[in-house]
N, C-alpha and C positions, 0 to 999 in steps of 0.2 A: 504494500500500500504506500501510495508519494503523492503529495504535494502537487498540484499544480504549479509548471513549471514557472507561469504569470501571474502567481498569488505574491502580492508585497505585505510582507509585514516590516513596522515599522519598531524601533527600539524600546518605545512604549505601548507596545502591543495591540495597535493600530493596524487591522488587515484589510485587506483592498483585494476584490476579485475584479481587475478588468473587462473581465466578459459582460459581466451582468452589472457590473458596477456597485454593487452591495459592498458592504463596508462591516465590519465587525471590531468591537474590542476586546480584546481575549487580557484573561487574569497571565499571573507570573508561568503560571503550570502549563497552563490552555498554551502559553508562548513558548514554552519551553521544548511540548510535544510536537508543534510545528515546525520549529526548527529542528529541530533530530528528525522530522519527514524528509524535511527537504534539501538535509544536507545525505539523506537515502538511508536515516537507519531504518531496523526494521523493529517492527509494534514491540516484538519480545526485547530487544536490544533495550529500548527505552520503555518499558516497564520494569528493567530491573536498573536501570540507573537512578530511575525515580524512587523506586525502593530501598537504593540505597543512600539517595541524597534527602526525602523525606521519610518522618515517622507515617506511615500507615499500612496496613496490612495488607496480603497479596489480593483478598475476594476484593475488598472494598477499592483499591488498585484498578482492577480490571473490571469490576462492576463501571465505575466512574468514567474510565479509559472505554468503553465500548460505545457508551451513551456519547462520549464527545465525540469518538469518530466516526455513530450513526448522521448526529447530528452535521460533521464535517460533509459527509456522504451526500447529505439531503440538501446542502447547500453549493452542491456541485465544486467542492475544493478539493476534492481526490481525485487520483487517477487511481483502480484498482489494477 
């Protein structure tokens, strides 16, 4: 799963889809997942960085982590 290659995000997590022009503002985490998309890690990659750079548990991890990239999905900012 990646990133559309013309999604901008900004340093204060500020994102821009070009195509559709919709605009979003993602928390530190929400910014932090999309950067490791688009630098091409992969889901498991960065669900265990997150794990080891935040306190919280594996379910609630990937519970949370699937709802944001359903959501990603549904707003056309993935390539699958």
């Amino acid at each position: 799963m990646k990133l559309k290659k013309n999604i901008a995000i900004s340093e204060n997590g500020f994102l821009f889809n070009p195509e559709t022009g919709d605009s979003f503002i993602l928390n530190p985490i929400g910014k932090e997942i999309l950067n490791q998309l688009k630098e091409g890690q992969s889901v498991t990659d960065i669900k265990q960085l997150l794990l080891e750079r935040y306190d919280v548990d594996l379910v609630s991890l990937e519970k949370n982590m699937e709802d944001f990239l359903v959501i990603l999905q549904h707003h056309g900012l993935l390539d699958r």
